[in-house]
Structures are given as C-alpha cells and as structure tokens.
C-alpha positions as CSV (number, residue, x, y, z in Angstrom):
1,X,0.0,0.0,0.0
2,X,2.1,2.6,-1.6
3,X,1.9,6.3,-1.0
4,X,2.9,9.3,-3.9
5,X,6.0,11.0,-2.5
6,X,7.5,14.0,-4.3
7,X,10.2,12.9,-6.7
8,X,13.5,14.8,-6.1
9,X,16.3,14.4,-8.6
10,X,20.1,13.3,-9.6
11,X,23.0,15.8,-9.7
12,X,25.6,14.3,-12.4
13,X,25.9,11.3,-14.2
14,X,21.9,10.8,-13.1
15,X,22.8,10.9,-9.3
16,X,19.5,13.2,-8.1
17,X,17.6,10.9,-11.3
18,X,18.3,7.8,-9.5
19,X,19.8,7.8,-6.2
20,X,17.8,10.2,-4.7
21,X,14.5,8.4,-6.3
22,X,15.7,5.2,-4.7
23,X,16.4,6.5,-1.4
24,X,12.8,8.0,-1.5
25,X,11.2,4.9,-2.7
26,X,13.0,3.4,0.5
27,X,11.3,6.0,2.7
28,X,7.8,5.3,0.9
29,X,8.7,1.6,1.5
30,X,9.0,2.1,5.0
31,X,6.4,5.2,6.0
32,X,3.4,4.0,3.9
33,X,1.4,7.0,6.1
34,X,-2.0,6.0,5.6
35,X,-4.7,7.8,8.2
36,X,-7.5,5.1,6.8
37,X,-6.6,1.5,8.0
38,X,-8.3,-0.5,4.9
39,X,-7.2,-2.2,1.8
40,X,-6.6,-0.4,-1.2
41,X,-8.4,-1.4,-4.6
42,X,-6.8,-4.0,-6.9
43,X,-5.4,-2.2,-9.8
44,X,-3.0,-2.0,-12.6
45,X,-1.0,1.3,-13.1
46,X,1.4,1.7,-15.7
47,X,3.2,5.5,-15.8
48,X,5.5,6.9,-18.2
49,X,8.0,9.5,-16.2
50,X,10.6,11.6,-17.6
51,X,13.1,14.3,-17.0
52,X,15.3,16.5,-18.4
53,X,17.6,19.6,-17.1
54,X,20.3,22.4,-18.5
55,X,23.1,20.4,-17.4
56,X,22.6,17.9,-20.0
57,X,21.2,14.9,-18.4
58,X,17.9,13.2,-19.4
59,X,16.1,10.4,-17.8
60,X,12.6,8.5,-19.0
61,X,11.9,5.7,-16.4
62,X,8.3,4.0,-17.1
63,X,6.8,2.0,-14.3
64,X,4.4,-0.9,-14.2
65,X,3.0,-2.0,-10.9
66,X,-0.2,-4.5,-9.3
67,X,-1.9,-4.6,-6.7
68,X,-4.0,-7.6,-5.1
69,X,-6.0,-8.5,-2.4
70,X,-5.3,-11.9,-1.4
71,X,-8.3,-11.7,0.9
72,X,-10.3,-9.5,3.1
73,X,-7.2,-9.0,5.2
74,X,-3.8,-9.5,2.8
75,X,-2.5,-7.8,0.1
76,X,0.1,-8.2,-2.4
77,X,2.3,-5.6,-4.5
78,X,4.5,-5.4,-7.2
79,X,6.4,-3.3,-9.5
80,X,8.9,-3.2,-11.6
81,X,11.0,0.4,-13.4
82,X,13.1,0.8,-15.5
83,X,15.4,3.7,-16.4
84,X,17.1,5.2,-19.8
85,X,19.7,7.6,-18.9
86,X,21.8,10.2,-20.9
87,X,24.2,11.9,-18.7
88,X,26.8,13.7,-20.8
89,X,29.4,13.8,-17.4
90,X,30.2,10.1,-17.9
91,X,31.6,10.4,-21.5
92,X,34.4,12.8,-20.2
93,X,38.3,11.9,-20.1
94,X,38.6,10.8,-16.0
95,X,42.6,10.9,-16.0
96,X,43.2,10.5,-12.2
97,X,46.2,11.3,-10.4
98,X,48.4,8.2,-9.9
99,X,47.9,8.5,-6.0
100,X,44.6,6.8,-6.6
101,X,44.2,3.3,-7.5
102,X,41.8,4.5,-10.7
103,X,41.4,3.0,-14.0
104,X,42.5,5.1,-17.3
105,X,39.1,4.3,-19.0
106,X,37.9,7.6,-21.2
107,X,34.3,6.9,-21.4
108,X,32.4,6.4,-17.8
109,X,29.6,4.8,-19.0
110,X,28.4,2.3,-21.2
111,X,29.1,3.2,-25.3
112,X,26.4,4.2,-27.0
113,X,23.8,7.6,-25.3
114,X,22.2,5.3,-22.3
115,X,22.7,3.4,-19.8
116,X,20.1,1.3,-18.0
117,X,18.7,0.5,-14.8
118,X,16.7,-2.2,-13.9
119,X,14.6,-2.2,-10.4
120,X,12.4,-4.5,-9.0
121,X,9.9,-4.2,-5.8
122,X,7.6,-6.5,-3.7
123,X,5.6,-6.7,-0.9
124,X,2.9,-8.2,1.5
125,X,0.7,-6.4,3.7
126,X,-1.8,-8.2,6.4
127,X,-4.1,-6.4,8.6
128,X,-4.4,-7.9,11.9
129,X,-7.6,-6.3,13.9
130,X,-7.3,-2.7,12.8
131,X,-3.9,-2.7,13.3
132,X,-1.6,-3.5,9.4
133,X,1.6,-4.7,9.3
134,X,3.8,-4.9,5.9
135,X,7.3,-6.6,4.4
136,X,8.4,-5.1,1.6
137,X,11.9,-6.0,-0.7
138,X,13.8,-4.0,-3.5
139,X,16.4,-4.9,-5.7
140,X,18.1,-2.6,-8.4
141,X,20.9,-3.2,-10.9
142,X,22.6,-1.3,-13.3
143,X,26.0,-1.7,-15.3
144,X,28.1,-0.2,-12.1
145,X,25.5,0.1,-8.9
146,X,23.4,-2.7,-7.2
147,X,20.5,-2.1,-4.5
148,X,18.9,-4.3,-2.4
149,X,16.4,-3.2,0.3
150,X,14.3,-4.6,2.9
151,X,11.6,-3.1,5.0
152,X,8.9,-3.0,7.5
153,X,6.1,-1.6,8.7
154,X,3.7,-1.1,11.7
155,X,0.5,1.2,11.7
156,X,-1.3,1.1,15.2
157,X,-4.6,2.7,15.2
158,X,-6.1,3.2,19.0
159,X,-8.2,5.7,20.7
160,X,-11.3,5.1,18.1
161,X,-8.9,5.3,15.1
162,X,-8.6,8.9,15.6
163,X,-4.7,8.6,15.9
164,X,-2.7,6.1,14.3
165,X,1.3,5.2,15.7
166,X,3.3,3.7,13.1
167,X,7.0,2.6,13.3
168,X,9.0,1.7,10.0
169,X,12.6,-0.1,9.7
170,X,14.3,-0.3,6.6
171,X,17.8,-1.6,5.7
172,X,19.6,-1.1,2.4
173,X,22.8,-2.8,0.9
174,X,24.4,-0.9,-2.2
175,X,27.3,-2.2,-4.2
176,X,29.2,0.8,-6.3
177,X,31.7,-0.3,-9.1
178,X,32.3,2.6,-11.4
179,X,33.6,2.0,-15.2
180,X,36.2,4.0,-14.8
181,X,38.2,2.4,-11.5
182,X,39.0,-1.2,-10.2
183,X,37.0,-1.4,-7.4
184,X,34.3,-2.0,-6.0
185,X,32.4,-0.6,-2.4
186,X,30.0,-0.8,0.0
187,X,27.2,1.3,1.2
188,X,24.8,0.2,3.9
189,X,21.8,2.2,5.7
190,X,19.5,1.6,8.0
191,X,16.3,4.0,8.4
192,X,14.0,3.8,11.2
193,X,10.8,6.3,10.8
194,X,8.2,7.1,13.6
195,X,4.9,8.8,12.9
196,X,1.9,9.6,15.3
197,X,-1.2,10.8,13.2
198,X,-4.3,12.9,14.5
199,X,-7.7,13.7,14.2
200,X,-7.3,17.6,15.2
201,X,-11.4,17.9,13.9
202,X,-13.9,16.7,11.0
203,X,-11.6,19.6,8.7
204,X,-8.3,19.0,10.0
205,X,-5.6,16.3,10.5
206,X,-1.9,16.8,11.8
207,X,1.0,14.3,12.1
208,X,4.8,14.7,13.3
209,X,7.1,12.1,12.1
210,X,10.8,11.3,12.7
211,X,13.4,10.2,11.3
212,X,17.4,8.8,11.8
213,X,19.2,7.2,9.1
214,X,22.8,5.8,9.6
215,X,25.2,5.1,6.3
216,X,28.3,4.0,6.7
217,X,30.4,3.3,3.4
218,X,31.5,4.8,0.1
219,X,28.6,7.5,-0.6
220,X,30.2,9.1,-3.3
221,X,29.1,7.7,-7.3
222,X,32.9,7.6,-8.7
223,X,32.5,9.4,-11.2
224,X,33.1,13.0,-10.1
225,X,36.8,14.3,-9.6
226,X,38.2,17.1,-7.6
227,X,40.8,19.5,-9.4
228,X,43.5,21.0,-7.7
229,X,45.0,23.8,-9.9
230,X,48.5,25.1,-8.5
231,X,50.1,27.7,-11.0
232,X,50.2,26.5,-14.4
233,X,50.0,23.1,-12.6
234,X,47.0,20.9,-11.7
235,X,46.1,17.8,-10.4
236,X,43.0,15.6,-10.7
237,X,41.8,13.5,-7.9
238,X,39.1,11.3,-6.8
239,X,36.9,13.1,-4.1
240,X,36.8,11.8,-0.5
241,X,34.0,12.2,2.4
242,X,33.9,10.3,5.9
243,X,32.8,6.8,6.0
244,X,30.0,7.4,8.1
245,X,27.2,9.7,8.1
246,X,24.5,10.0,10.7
247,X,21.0,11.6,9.4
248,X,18.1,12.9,11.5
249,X,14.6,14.8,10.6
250,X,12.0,15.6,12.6
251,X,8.5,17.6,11.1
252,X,4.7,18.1,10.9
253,X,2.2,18.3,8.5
254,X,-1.9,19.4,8.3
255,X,-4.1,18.6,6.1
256,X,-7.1,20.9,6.1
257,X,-10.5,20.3,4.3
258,X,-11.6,23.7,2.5
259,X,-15.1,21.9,1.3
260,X,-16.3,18.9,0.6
261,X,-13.9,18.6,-2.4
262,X,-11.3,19.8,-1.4
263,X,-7.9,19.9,0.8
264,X,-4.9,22.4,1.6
265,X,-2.0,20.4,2.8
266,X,1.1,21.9,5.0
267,X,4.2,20.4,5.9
268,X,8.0,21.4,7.4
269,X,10.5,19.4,8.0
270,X,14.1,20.3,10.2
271,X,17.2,18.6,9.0
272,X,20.3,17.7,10.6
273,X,23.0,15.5,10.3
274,X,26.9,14.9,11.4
275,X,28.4,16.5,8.8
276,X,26.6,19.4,9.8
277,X,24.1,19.7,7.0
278,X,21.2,21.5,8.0
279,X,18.1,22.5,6.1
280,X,14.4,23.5,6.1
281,X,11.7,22.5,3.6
282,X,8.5,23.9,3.7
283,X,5.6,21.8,1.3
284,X,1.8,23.6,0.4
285,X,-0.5,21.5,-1.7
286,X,-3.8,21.9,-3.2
287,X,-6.0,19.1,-3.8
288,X,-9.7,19.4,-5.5
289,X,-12.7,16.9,-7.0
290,X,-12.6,19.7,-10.0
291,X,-15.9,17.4,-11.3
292,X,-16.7,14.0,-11.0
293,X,-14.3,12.7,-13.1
294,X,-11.6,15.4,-13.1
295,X,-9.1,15.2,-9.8
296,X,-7.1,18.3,-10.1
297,X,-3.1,18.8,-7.6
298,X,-1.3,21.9,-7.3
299,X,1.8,21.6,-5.0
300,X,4.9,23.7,-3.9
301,X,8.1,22.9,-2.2
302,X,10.6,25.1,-0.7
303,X,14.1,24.0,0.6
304,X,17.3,25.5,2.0
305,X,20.4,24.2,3.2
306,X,23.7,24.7,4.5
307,X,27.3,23.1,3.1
308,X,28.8,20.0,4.7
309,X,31.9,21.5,7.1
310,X,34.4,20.1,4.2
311,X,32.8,21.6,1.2
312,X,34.5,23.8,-0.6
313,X,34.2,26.0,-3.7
314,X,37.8,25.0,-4.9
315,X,40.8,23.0,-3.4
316,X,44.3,24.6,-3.0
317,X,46.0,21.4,-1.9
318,X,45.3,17.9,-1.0
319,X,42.8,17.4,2.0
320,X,41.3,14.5,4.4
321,X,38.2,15.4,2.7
322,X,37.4,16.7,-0.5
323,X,34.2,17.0,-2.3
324,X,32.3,18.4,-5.8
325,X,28.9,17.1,-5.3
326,X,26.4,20.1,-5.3
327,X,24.2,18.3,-3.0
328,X,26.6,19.1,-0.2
329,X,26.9,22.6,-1.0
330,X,25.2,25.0,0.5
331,X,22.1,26.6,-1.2
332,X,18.2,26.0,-2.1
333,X,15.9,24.5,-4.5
334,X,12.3,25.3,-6.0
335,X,9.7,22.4,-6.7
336,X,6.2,23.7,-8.4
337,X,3.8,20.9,-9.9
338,X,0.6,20.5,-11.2
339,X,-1.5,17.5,-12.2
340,X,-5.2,16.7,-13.4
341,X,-6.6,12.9,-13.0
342,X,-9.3,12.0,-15.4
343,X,-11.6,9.0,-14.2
344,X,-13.3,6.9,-16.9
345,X,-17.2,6.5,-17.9
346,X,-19.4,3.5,-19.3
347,X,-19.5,4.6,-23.1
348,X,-16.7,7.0,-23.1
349,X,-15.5,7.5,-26.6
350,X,-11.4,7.6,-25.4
351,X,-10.4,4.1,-25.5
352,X,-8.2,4.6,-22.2
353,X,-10.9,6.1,-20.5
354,X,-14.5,3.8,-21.7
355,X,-14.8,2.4,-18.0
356,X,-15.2,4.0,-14.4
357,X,-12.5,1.6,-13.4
358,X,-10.1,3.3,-15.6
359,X,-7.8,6.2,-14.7
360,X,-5.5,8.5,-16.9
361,X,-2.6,10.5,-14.5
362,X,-0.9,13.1,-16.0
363,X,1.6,15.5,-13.8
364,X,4.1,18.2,-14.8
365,X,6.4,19.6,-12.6
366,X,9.4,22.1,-12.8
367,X,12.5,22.1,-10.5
368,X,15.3,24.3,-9.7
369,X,18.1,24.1,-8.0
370,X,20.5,27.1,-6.3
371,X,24.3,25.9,-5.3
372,X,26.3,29.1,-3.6
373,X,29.2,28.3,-5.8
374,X,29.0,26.6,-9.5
375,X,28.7,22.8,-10.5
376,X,31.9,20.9,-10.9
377,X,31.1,19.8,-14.1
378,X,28.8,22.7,-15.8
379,X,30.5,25.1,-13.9
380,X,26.9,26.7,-13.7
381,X,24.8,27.7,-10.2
382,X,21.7,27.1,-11.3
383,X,19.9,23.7,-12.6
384,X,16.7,23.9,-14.3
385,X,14.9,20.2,-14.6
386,X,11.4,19.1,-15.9
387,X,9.4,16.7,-15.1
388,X,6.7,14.7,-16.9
389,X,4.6,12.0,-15.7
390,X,1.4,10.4,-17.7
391,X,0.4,7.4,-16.5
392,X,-2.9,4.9,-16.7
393,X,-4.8,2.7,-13.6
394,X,-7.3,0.3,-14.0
395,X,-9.0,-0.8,-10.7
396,X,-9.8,-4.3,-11.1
C-alpha cells in the first residue's frame, strides 16, 4: 500500500535521477502514512516518467505496478522500473592522479547515449484487527550500482482510530563499481521512521514524524573528480568524504478540508545530520474533486540548506576530505507541480478512458536548484529540470 511522495532528482551522471528516487522509494517503502486503515483497490497502473535539465542529463523511467488482495485482510504488490539515462558527465576523459588506485578508461559509462537500470519491488501487507503490518523488498541493478532493500512496517490505530502510531525499519545494501576504477564498495543504511497521526477535527488532520538514518560506506558515485590547480600546474583526484554519516529529521504536516472537495496540505520538516548539514523545507499543496471525473493537484516545495563543514568551492592542496557534489553545498531548491486525473465512464469515446474503473494521471512539474558556488562539471549555479509523468490505472 504505496503512498505518492514527491520525486526529487540526480545531480551528475543521473545521481539526483536515481539515487535520490531510490532512497525515496525506501522511505515510501518504510512510512506507507495512511490515516485510513483498509485495503486499497486491486489495480493496474502503468506511468510513463521523464526528466530532463540544462546540465545535459535526461532520464525516461516508465513504471508498471499490481496490486492484489489476497483476501479481506492480505494484500500483495509489485512493480517493476526501469530507467534510460543520458548523462553527458560520464563520457568525459577521467585521467586520475596516480595517488589513486583509478582506472584510465575515457568513457564512464556504457558506449552508445544510455545506460540502463533495472529495479524490482515486492511486498505483503496483512491487517491484523485494525492494526496493518507490511514486508516489503527491493532490488536494483545497473552496469556499475546494485541495491537491495528490505523493510517493514507497523501502523497502530487506537483511541477510536482517531490517531494512528506507526514505526518503520528499513535496511539497504548498495554495491558501487564505477567504469572508470578497479574497485568495488560498500554502502549500507538503516532508516527507522516514527509517525503519530491525529484527528485535530472533522476539517483538519496533523501528524509529526521522525526520522534517523545511519550510512556507513563509500557515498560518493565515482564518477566525479576534484581539481587542484596550483600555477600552471594541476592535479585531478578522486573526491573523498567520511565513512560514516548520521541523518536525522523531525516535522509536521496538516491537512485541512476547505469543502467537501477539497484539501490544503502543509508540511516542514528540520534537517540535521553529522556533517553538519542543516536544512528546512516547507511543502503547500492543493487538492480538489474539480468534477466527477476530473481530480485536479497543485503543489509547492521550498528548501534550504547549508554546506557539509568540508565543502568547498575549490581545493588549493590535497585534504582528508574533499568533495564536488552540489548536494553538499550549501544553497536552495524550487519544486512547483501541477496534475489533473481523469476517471473513466461507461461509453466513453477515449479508449483509455471507456470504463469507471479506468484512470488517466498526467503530472508536470518544474524544478530548480540554487548551489552558492557553480557545479563541478557545468560550472553553472543554477539547474533547471522538468518533469513529466502520464500514466494509466485500471482498478480491477
């Protein structure tokens, strides 16, 4: 029982495209914040997703997934995405200094203009009284990253359903082994979410959730160097961060009824974590039955952050620590998105749409990003991305 979370993207070589989607799907695999404790419908849903930004990287990543009730208390899902990505970053000349045990490979990816990743996700869900309890496994490959995830679930409803307590664990293995070195690393996390849910009144529900994440391993994606320019000389090395990172969160959100057919949601969320990242997002969202078969979302997202204490614009000399990655810089980013879902009729000329069980999705979104100093690569501040989603559902 799967809930829409709002997609956030890859920095280079499809790193806010991909990892940051996966790491999401881990938290939806693990949250699954649902204030009514019952079964969803069985359905079919099939989406078409795309992305493209300024800095030369495109993504299309379609998605099929099921579900099923088993019976009146057990259902099943599935799904399975793939992704077609054009990064332009990993077809440049990676000549690392010597003092790294790098390769000498001039193309970082795979020849041709994409690269592929395959991802596969399953999971069971059993209600047992009002209370629901769910397993859920992921496992993602692609020609120089693996992913395998496991999670679980609790959602405990008391005081006449009007709050709900659920507790989430989630543990994830990742395997990195760029094209253009010899080796191969680790990265494991482990998530654990908390979430208490309230009836404030028949208009309005609140909910504060937590979270701490732990990762210890290589968190880098290998691909990005660091450049160390010292008079007419320069040297080109591979970035370095600490081997451990410990993430916390800790926010609110309301979600206020207007009418009868429609919602205003709010949400913030603090960030914090031990190498002293800090940031604040701030989420608004519109929700309305438009008619009876047109759903229409509006939704905005705001967010600001500091640098990790090691960042730095440029690198004089060699350093413990050494980074490039924009996402641990310090600056902000934009989200704004809006989305109509059309639900089918008996007789309906529109062959997706010729049954009430049917469903057409369509979402656009545009993002953009703010670093305080320019992208290693691009050597731009500011990224400008797209996003496009049109999808189909058939409740069955």
């Amino acid at each position: 029982m799967y809930v829409k979370v709002l997609k956030e993207q890859r920095g280079r070589r499809a790193e806010d495209a991909v990892v940051v989607k996966k790491l999401l799907l881990l938290f939806l695999l693990i949250s699954q914040i649902s204030l009514a404790q019952e079964q969803p419908d069985n359905s079919l849903e099939v989406d078409f997703n795309s992305y493209f930004d300024n800095f030369r990287l495109i993504v299309v990543y379609p998605t099929i997934s099921i579900n099923k009730n088993l019976d009146s208390k057990t259902s099943v899902t599935a799904s399975y995405l793939v992704d077609a990505i054009s990064a332009a970053s990993m077809r440049m000349v990676l000549r690392v200094d010597g003092i790294t045990s790098a390769t000498k490979s001039t193309n970082g990816g795979e020849s041709g203009l994409t690269e592929l990743r395959h991802q596969f996700t399953g999971g069971i869900t059993r209600f047992i009284g009002d209370a629901s309890i769910s397993v859920n496994g992921m496992y993602g490959i692609e020609h120089d990253y693996s992913s395998k995830t496991f999670a679980t679930n609790l959602s405990l409803p008391f005081a006449k359903k009007n709050t709900t307590f659920q507790i989430g664990f989630a543990g994830n293995w990742d395997k990195v082994f760029p094209k253009t070195r010899d080796w191969t690393k680790d990265r494991n996390t482990q998530t654990l979410n908390l979430s208490v849910s309230q009836i404030l009144s028949k208009k309005l529900i609140g909910q504060i959730d937590f979270s701490l994440i732990n990762v210890t391993g290589y968190m880098l994606d290998g691909y990005q160097v660091v450049r160390i320019i010292n008079g007419s000389t320069f040297q080109i090395l591979e970035p370095i961060t600490p081997d451990k990172r410990v993430r916390k969160a800790f926010g609110g959100k309301l979600n206020y009824g207007v009418t009868r057919k429609s919602t205003l949601q709010f949400g913030y969320r603090y960030y914090w974590d031990t190498w002293d990242i800090k940031s604040h997002t701030f989420d608004a969202g519109y929700k309305s039955h438009l008619s009876e078969s047109v759903n229409f979302s509006l939704d905005l997202r705001q967010y600001f952050q500091t640098k990790a204490y090691f960042f730095k614009p440029e690198y004089l000399t060699p350093e413990p620590f050494m980074v490039v990655d924009g996402k641990l810089n310090s600056g902000y980013t934009t989200d704004v998105s809006i989305g109509f879902d059309f639900t089918g009729s008996n007789g309906s000329d529109f062959p997706l749409l010729n049954n009430d069980k049917m469903m057409l999705i369509t979402k656009f979104g545009v993002f953009h990003r703010y670093t305080d100093s320019p992208d290693w690569f691009s050597r731009m501040n500011s990224l400008y991305a797209y996003l496009i989603t049109l999808g189909w559902k058939y409740n069955f």
